[in-house]
C-alpha positions as CSV (number, residue, x, y, z in Angstrom):
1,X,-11.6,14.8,-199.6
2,X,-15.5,15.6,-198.6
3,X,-14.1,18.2,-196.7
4,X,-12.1,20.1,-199.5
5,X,-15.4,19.3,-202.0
6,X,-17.4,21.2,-199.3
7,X,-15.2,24.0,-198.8
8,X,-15.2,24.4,-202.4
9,X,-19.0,24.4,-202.9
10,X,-19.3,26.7,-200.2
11,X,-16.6,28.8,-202.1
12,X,-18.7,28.5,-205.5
13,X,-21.5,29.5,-203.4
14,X,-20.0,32.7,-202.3
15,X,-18.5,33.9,-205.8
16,X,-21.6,33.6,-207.4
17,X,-23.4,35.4,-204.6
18,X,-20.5,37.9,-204.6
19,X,-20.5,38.7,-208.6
20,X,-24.5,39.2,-208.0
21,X,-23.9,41.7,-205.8
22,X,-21.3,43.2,-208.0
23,X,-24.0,43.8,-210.1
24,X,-26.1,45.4,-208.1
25,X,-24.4,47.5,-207.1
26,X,-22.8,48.5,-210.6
27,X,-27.1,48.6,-211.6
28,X,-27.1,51.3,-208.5
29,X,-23.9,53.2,-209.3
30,X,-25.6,54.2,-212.9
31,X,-28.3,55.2,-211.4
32,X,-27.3,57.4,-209.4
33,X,-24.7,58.4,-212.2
34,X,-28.1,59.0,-214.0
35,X,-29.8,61.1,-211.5
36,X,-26.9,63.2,-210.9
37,X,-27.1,64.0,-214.7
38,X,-30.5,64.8,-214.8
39,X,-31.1,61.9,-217.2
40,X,-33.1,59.7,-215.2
41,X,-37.0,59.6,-215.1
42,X,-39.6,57.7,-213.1
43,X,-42.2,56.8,-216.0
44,X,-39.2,54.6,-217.1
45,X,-37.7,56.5,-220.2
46,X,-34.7,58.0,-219.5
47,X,-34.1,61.3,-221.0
48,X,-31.3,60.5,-223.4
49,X,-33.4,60.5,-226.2
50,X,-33.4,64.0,-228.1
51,X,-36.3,66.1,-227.6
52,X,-37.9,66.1,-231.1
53,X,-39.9,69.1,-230.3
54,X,-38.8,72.7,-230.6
55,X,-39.1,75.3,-227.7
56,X,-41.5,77.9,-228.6
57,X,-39.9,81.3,-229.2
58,X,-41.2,84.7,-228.0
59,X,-40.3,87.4,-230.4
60,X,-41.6,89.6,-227.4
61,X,-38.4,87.8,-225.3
62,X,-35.4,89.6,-224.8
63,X,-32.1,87.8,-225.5
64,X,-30.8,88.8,-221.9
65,X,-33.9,86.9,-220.4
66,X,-33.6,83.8,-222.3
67,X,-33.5,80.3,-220.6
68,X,-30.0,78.2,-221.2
69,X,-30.5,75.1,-221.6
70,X,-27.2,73.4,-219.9
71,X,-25.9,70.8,-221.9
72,X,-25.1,68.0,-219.1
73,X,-24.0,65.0,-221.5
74,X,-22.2,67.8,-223.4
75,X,-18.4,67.8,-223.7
76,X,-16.6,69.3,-220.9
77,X,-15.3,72.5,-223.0
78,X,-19.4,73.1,-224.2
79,X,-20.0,72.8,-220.8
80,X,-17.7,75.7,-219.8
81,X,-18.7,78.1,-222.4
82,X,-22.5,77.3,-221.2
83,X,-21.3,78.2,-217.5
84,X,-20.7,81.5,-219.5
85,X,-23.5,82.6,-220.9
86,X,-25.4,81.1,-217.5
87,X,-23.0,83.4,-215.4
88,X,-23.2,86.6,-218.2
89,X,-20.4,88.5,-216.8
90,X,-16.8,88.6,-216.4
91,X,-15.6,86.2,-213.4
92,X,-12.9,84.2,-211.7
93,X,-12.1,80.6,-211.9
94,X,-13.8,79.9,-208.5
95,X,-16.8,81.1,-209.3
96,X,-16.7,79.2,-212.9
97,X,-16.2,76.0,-210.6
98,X,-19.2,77.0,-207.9
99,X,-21.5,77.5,-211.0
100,X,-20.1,74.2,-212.4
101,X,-20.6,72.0,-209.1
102,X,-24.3,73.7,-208.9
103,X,-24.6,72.5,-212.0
104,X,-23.5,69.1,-212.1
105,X,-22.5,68.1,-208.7
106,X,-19.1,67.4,-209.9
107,X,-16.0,69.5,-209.3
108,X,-13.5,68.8,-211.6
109,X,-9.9,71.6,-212.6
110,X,-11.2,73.5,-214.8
111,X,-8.4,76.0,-215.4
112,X,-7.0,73.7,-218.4
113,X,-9.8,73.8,-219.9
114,X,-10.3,77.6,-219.7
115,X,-6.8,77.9,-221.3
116,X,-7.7,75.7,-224.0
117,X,-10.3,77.5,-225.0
118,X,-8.7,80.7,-224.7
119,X,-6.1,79.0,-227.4
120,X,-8.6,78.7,-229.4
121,X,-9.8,82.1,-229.2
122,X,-12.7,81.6,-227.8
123,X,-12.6,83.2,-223.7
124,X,-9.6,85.4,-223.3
125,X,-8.6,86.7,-219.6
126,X,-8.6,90.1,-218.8
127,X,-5.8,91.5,-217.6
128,X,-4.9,95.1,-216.4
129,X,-2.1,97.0,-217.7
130,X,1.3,96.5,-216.0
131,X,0.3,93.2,-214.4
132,X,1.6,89.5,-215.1
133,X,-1.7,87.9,-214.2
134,X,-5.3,87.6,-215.4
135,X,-8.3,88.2,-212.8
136,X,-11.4,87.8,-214.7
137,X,-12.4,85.2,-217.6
138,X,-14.8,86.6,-220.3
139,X,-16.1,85.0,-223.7
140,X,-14.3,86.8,-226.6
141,X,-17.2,87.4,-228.2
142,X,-18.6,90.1,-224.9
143,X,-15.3,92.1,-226.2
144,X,-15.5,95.5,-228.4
145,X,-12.4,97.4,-229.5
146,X,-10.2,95.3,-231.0
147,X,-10.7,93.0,-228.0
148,X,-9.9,95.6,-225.7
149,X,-13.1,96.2,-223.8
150,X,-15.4,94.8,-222.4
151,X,-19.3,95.5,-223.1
152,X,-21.1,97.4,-220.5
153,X,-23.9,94.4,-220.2
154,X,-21.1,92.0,-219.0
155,X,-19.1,93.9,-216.7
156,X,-20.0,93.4,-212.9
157,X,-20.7,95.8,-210.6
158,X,-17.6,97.9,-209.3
159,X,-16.0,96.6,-212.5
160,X,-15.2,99.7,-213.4
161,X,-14.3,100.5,-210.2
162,X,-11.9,97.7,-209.9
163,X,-10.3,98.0,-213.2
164,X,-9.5,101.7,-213.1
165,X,-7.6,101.5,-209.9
166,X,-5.6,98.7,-210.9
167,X,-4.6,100.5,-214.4
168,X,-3.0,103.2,-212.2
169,X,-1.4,101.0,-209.5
């Protein structure tokens, strides 16, 4: 009997030191969640708290050199369309992803999400007459025409290039 009461205080002994531990390391798993999101900060406060003051604003700025904030606590899809206007040109999935793992560290399919918001009309895939597959993912609203084209600020180089070879293939 001594010998089962022992076993089992040494056994109490080690689930409460084991569910300790299971804390701490849940407290360090947050915070390096935390850190990886940017939200973390060493005076204590941790940047979730909304930033009550407004960025000053240039009128002397040009849009195309504006700073983009990246939302990282956003929603995945607000995520996505900020890769966008961070990128500012037409581009492939992969480099959607590379920008997005830069971002965040993360690296997560991000092809359904691109289609969802092309459902919803708000990136669209451009593809070349006579072909079955898109190449390049632009925001709808860097199209002119009808849709049809794509503005000369947002095309990359050799776009033009690219695009007029494969209309004729």
């Amino acid at each position: 009997m001594e010998q089962t009461t022992e076993t089992q205080l040494i056994l109490n002994g080690l689930y409460r030191d084991r569910q300790d531990l299971t804390k701490q390391l849940t407290d360090i798993e947050r915070l390096i969640k935390k850190i990886k999101l940017g939200t973390f900060s060493l005076n204590g406060n941790d940047n979730n708290s909304n930033d009550t003051s407004e960025p000053v604003n240039n009128s002397n700025d040009k849009p195309e050199t504006k700073q983009i904030e990246f939302p990282l606590r956003g929603e995945l899809r607000v995520q996505v369309i900020s890769v966008f206007d961070l990128i500012g040109k037409a581009c492939r999935l992969k480099e959607i992803q590379d920008k997005y793992k830069e971002l965040t560290g993360l690296l997560p399919n991000l092809r359904e999400t691109l289609r969802t918001l092309s459902k919803h009309k708000i990136l669209r895939i451009l593809k070349p007459k006579g072909t079955e597959r898109g190449l390049y993912w632009v925001k709808e609203e860097w199209l002119e025409g009808e849709g049809s084209k794509l503005k000369e600020q947002y095309k990359f180089d050799g776009f033009n290039l690219l695009f007029s070879i494969m209309m004729k293939i």
